[in-house]
C-alpha positions in Angstrom: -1.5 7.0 -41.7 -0.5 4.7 -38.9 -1.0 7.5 -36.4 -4.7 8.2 -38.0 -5.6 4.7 -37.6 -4.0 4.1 -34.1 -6.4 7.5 -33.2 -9.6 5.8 -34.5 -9.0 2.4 -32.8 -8.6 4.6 -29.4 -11.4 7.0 -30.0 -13.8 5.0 -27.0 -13.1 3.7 -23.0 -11.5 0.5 -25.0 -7.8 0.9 -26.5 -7.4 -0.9 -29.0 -4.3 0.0 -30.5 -1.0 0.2 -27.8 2.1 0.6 -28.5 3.9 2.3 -25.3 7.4 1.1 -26.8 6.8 2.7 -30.5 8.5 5.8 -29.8 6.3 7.4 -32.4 3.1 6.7 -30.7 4.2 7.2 -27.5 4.7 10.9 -28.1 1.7 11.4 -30.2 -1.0 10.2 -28.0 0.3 7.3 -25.3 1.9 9.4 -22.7 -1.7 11.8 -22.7 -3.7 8.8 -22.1 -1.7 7.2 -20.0 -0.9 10.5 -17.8 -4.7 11.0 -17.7 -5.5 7.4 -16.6 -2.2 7.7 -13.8 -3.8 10.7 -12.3 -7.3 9.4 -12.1 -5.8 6.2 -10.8 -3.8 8.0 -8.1 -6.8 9.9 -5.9 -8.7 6.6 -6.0 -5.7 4.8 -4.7 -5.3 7.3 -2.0 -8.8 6.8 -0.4 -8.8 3.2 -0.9 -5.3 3.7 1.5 -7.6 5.9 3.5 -10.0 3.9 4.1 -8.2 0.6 4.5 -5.8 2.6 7.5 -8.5 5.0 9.2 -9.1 1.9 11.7 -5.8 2.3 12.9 -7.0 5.8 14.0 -10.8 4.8 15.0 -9.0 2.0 17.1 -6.8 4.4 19.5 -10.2 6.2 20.4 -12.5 3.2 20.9 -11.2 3.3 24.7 -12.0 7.0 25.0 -16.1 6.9 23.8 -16.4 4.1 26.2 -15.5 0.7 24.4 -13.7 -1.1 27.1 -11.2 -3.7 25.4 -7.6 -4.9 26.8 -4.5 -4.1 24.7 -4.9 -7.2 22.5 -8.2 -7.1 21.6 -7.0 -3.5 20.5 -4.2 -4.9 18.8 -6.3 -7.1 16.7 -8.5 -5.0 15.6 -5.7 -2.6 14.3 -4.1 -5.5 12.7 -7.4 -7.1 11.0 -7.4 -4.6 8.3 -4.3 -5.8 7.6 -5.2 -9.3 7.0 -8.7 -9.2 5.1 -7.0 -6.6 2.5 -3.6 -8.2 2.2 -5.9 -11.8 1.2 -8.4 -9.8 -1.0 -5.0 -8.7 -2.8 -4.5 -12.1 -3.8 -8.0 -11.8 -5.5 -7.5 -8.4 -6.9 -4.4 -9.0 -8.6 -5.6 -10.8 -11.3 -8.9 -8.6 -12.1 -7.5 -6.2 -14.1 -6.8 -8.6 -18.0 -10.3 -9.9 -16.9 -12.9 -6.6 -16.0 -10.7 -4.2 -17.6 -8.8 -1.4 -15.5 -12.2 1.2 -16.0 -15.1 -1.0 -14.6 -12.6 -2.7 -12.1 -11.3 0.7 -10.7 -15.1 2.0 -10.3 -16.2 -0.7 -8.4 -13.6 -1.3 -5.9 -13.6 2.0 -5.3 -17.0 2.4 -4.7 -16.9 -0.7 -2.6 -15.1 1.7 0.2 -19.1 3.2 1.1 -19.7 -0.4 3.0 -16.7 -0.1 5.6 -17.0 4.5 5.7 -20.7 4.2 6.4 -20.5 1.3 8.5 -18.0 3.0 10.7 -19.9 6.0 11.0 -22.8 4.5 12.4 -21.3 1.9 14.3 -19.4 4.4 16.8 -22.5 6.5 17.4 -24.0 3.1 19.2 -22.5 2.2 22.4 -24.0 -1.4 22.3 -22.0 -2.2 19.1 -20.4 -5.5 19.8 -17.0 -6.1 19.5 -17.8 -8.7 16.8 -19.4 -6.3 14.6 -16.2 -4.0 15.1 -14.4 -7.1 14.0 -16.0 -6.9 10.9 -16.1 -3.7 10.1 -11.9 -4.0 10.6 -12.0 -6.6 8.0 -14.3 -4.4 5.4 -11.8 -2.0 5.8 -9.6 -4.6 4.0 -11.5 -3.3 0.6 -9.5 -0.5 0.8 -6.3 -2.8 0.9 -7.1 -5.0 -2.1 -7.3 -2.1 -4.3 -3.8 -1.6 -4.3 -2.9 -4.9 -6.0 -5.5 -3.9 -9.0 -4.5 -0.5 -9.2 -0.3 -0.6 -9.7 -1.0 -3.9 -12.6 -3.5 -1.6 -13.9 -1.3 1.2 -14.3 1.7 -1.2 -15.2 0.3 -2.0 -18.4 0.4 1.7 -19.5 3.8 2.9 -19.3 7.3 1.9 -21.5 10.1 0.2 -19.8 12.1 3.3 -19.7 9.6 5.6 -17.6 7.3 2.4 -15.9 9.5 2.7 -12.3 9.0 6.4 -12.1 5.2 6.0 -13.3 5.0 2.7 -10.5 6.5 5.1 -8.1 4.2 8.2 -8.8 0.7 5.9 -8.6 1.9 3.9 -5.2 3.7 6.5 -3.5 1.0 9.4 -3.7 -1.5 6.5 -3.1 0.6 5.4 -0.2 -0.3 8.7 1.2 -3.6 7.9 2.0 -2.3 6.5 5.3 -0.8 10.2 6.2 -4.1 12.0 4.8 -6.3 9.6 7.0 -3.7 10.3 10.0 -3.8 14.3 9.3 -7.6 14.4 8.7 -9.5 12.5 10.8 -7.7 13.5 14.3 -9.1 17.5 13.0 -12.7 16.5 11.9 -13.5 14.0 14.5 -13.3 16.6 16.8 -16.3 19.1 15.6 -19.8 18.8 14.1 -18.4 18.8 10.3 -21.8 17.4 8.8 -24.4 18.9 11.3 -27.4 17.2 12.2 -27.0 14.5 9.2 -23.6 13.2 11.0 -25.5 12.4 14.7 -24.6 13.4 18.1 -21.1 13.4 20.0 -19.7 10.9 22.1 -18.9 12.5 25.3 -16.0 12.0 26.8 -15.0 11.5 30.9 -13.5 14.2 31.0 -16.0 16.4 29.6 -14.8 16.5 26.3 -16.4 15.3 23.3 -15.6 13.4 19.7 -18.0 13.2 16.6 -16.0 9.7 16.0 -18.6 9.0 13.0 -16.6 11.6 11.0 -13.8 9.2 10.8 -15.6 7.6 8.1 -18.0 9.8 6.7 -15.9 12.4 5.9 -14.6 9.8 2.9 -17.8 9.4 1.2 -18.3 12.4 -0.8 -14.6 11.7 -2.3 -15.2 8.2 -2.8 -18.4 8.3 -5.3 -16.4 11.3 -7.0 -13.1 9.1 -7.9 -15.5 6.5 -8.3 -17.2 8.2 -10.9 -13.8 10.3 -12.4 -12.7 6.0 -12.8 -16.2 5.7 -14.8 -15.7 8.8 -17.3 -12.3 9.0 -17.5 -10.3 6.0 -17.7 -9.4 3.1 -20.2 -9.5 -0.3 -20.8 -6.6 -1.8 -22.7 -7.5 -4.4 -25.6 -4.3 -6.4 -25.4 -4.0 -6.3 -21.6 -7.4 -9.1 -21.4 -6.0 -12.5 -20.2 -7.9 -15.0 -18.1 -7.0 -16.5 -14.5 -5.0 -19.2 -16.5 -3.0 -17.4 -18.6 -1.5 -15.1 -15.8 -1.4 -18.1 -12.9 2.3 -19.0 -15.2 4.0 -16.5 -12.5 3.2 -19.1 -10.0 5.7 -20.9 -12.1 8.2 -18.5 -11.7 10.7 -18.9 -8.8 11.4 -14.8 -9.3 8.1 -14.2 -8.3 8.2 -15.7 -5.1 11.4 -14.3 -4.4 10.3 -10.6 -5.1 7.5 -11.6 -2.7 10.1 -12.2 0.1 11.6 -8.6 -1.0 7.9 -6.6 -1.3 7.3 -8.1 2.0 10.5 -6.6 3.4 9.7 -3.1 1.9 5.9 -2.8 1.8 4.7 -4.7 4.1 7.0 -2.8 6.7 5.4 0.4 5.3 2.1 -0.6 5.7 2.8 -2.7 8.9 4.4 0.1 10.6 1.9 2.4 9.4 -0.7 0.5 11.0 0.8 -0.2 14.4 2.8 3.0 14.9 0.1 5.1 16.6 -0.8 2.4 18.9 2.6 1.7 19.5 3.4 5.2 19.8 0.4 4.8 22.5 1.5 2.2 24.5 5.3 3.1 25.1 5.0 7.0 25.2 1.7 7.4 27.0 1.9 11.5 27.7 2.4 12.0 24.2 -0.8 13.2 22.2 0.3 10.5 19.4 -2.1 11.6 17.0 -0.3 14.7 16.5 2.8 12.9 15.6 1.3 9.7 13.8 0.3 10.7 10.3 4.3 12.0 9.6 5.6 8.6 9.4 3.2 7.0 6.0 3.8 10.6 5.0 7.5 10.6 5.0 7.3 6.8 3.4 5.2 7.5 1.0 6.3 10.8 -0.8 10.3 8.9 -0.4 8.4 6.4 -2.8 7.4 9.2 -5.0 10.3 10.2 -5.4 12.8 8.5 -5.6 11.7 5.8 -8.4 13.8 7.5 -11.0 17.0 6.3 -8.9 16.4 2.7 -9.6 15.3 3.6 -13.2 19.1 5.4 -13.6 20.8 3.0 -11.4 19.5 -0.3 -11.0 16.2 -1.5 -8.6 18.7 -4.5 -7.3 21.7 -2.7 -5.7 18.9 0.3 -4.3 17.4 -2.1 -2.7 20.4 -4.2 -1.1 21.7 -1.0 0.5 17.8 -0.2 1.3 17.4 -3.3 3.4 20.7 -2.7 5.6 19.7 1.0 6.0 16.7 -0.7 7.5 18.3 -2.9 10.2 20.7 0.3 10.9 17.5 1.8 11.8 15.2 -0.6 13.5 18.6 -1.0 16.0 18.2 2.9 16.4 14.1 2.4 17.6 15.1 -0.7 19.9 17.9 2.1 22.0 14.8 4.5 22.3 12.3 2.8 24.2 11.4 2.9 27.3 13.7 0.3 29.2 15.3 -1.3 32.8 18.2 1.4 32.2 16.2 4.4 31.0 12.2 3.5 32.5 10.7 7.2 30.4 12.8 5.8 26.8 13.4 8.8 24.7 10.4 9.8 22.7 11.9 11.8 20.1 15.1 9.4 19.4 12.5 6.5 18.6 10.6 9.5 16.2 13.4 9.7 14.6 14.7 6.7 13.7 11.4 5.5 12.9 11.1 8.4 10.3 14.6 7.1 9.1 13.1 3.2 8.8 9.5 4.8 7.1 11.9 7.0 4.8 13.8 3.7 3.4 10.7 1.7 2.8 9.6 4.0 0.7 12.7 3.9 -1.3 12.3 0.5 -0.9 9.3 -0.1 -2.4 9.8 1.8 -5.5 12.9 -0.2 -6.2 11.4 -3.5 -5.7 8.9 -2.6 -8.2 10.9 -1.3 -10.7 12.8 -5.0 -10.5 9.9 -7.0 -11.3 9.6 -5.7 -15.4 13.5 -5.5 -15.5 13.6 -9.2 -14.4 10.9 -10.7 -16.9 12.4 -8.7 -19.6 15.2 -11.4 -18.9 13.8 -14.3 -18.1 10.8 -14.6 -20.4 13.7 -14.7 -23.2 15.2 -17.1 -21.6 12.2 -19.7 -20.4 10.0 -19.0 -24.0 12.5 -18.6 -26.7 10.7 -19.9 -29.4 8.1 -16.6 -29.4 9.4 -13.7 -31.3 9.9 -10.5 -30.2 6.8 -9.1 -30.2 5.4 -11.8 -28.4 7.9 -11.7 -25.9 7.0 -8.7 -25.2 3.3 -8.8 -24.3 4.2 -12.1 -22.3 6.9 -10.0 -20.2 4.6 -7.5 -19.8 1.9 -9.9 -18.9 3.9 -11.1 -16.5 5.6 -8.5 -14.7 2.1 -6.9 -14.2 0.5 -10.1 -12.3 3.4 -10.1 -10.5 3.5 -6.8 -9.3 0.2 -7.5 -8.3 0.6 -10.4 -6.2 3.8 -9.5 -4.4 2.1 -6.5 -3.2 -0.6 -9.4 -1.8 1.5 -11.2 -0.1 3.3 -8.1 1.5 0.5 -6.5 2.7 -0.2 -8.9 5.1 2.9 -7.0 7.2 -0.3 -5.1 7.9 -1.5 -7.8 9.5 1.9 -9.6 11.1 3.6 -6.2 12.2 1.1 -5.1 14.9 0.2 -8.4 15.8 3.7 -9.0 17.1 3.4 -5.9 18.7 1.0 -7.3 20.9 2.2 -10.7 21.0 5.6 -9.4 22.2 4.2 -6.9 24.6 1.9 -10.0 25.8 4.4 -11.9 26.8 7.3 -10.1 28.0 6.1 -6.3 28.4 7.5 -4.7 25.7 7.7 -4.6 21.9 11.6 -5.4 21.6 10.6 -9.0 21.2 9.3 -8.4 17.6 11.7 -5.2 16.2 14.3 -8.1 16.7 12.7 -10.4 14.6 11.8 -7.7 11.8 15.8 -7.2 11.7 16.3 -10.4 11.5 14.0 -11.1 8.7 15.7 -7.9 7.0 19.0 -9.2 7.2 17.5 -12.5 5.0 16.6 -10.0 2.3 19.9 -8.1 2.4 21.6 -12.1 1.4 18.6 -12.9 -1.0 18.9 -9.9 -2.6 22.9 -9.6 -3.0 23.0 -13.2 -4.4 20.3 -12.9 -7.0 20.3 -9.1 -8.1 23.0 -7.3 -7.0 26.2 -8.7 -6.8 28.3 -9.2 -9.7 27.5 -12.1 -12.1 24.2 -12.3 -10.3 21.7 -14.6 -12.3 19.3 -11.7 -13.1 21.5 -8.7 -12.7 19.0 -5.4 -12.1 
């Protein structure tokens, strides 16, 4: 009878009845709805990573079409993206308890026409300004908010037992946007792909020529599809609706500032990296067609992420990511003995590939242990802090929680989309070569190996996860 009823109440877009924790319900109708709203959730995520990354790629070809600009001004604008979608993050995060995860999820997707289409036509005009390309760098940010919405959005679907893995799934194969982007849009800028709609070439000095403009149209046909597959075919959750006051409690929880430092640490070296490493790649190995190698670093991150969120479900999101974070300073040591240097003037292209595949491989193991902390914390410390709610209550408040949480650490670390290839150029500014900042990242990741050991990981930790 219960079953029956539950059925009825979720018959529309609005669920009215969920129980993810009721065994019962979970295997008669939660995991369908929930699988079904995952895998709409994930292609949407993956343009909106497409789109917030493909200036990254645009960037690196600006010189070739003519567009003049020194290696900072081309450093800013790959790092812009970075900043406009880490602070529209903030925003996003707490959308989904007020629009609903449906109407949210179709509108910031369909947000990413303004920055495709703006790109497309702002390449084909040689007497586009540089201010207007700093803009279009910062629309691209729209693509960069999403995330925030989309992983609280799908946190609010899944039990405790399987929410890592789920968490895992939706950000890592939405984390593979960037690679998509970075294999795509190197083959069809380089051929007529949408004919006399898509405008002329640019031609190129050496006789060459590049259909640049197909960097960001060839998104917009996928984009109003997952726009409208968000429309038809996903859900709102009743239960999940909470205003801007009821979530801003987390800014009262020291955890979530600490997981903050962590995210930051994990995702926002993915995304950082991401976003400088073909530049970067540019810059130190010049004779190497970069864009052949670029896309296999988010790639390698983001399927790691996939992947490997079941290990922190089986063995704890704390002491994965402790051993995560030294991995990570074994291997930005490894890039800093590949590049090119005093001792060795060429550097050694293929040792820097490889450790940073290594360092792109551990954030993405990284980030889908951090995650899969943030629920196992609350479930321990809304107990603790609100012990006069019973246990139902505690529940929805944990959950609550952990979702606006998730949401704004992933704010705050995207803006190592912004930081990471700004020190880039800062560093090679100044003294000539990016060494300058991969010292400081190790040095920020060697913080988060002691933050993360005293308040997780080690034994009698205060929040043991």
């Amino acid at each position: 009878m219960a079953i029956t009823e539950a059925s009825s109440a979720n018959s529309g877009h609005t669920l009215e009845d969920w129980r993810p924790e009721d065994p019962q319900f979970w295997a008669s109708q939660g995991r369908a709805i929930a699988t079904r709203n995952l895998w709409i959730s994930i292609p949407n995520l993956l343009l909106a990573f497409s789109v917030w990354m493909v200036w990254s790629v645009v960037v690196a070809k600006l010189p070739a079409i003519g567009f003049a600009y020194s290696t900072d001004q081309l450093f800013w604008l790959a790092a812009l993206p970075g900043l406009s979608g880490a602070t529209l993050r903030i925003f996003y995060s707490f959308m989904i308890p007020i629009f609903g995860g449906r109407l949210w999820t179709t509108l910031s997707t369909a947000s990413l026409l303004l920055p495709a289409l703006g790109i497309g036509f702002a390449v084909q005009n040689p007497d586009t300004s540089y201010v207007w390309f700093l803009v279009l760098a910062l629309m691209c940010g729209f693509g960069g908010g999403n995330f925030a919405s989309s992983m609280a959005n799908i946190a609010y679907f899944y039990p405790k037992k399987t929410k890592g893995n789920a968490l895992a799934l939706n950000a890592g194969l939405g984390n593979a946007g960037v690679s998509v982007m970075q294999f795509v849009v190197p083959m069809v800028i380089t051929a007529g792909v949408f004919g006399a709609i898509g405008g002329e070439p640019q031609q190129l000095s050496d006789g060459g020529q590049l259909f640049l403009q197909n960097a960001g149209f060839v998104w917009v046909p996928f984009i109003a599809l997952s726009a409208l597959a968000a429309w038809f075919g996903m859900n709102d959750i009743a239960s999940a609706r909470a205003s801007f006051k009821e979530q801003s409690v987390i800014f009262t929880r020291r955890h979530n500032w600490i997981m903050c430092v962590l995210y930051t640490g994990t995702f926002g070296s993915f995304i950082g990296y991401a976003a400088g490493f073909p530049l970067l790649m540019k810059t130190q190995f010049p004779d190497v067609n970069v864009l052949s190698y670029a896309f296999l670093g988010p790639l390698v991150g983001a399927l790691s992420r996939a992947a490997t969120g079941w290990i922190s479900d089986k063995f704890g999101g704390g002491r994965v990511t402790f051993w995560t974070f030294v991995g990570m300073i074994v291997a930005v040591w490894g890039v800093l003995q590949f590049l090119p240097s005093e001792a060795n003037a060429a550097g050694n292209f293929w040792g820097f590939f490889a450790c940073f595949m290594a360092l792109f491989f551990l954030t993405g193991v990284g980030n889908a242990s951090t995650f899969q902390m943030i629920p196992s914390i609350m479930r321990q410390e809304v107990p603790r802090l609100n012990p006069q709610l019973d246990d139902a209550a505690k529940l929805k408040q944990s959950e609550l929680e952990s979702s606006a949480i998730i949401a704004f650490t992933s704010a705050i670390a995207a803006y190592g989309a912004f930081f990471i290839p700004k020190f880039y150029g800062t560093s090679i500014s100044l003294t000539g070569a990016p060494n300058g900042a991969l010292w400081g990242f190790m040095a920020f990741y060697a913080v988060c190996v002691v933050v993360t050991w005293a308040f997780y990981s080690r034994k009698n930790a205060p929040v043991s996860c």
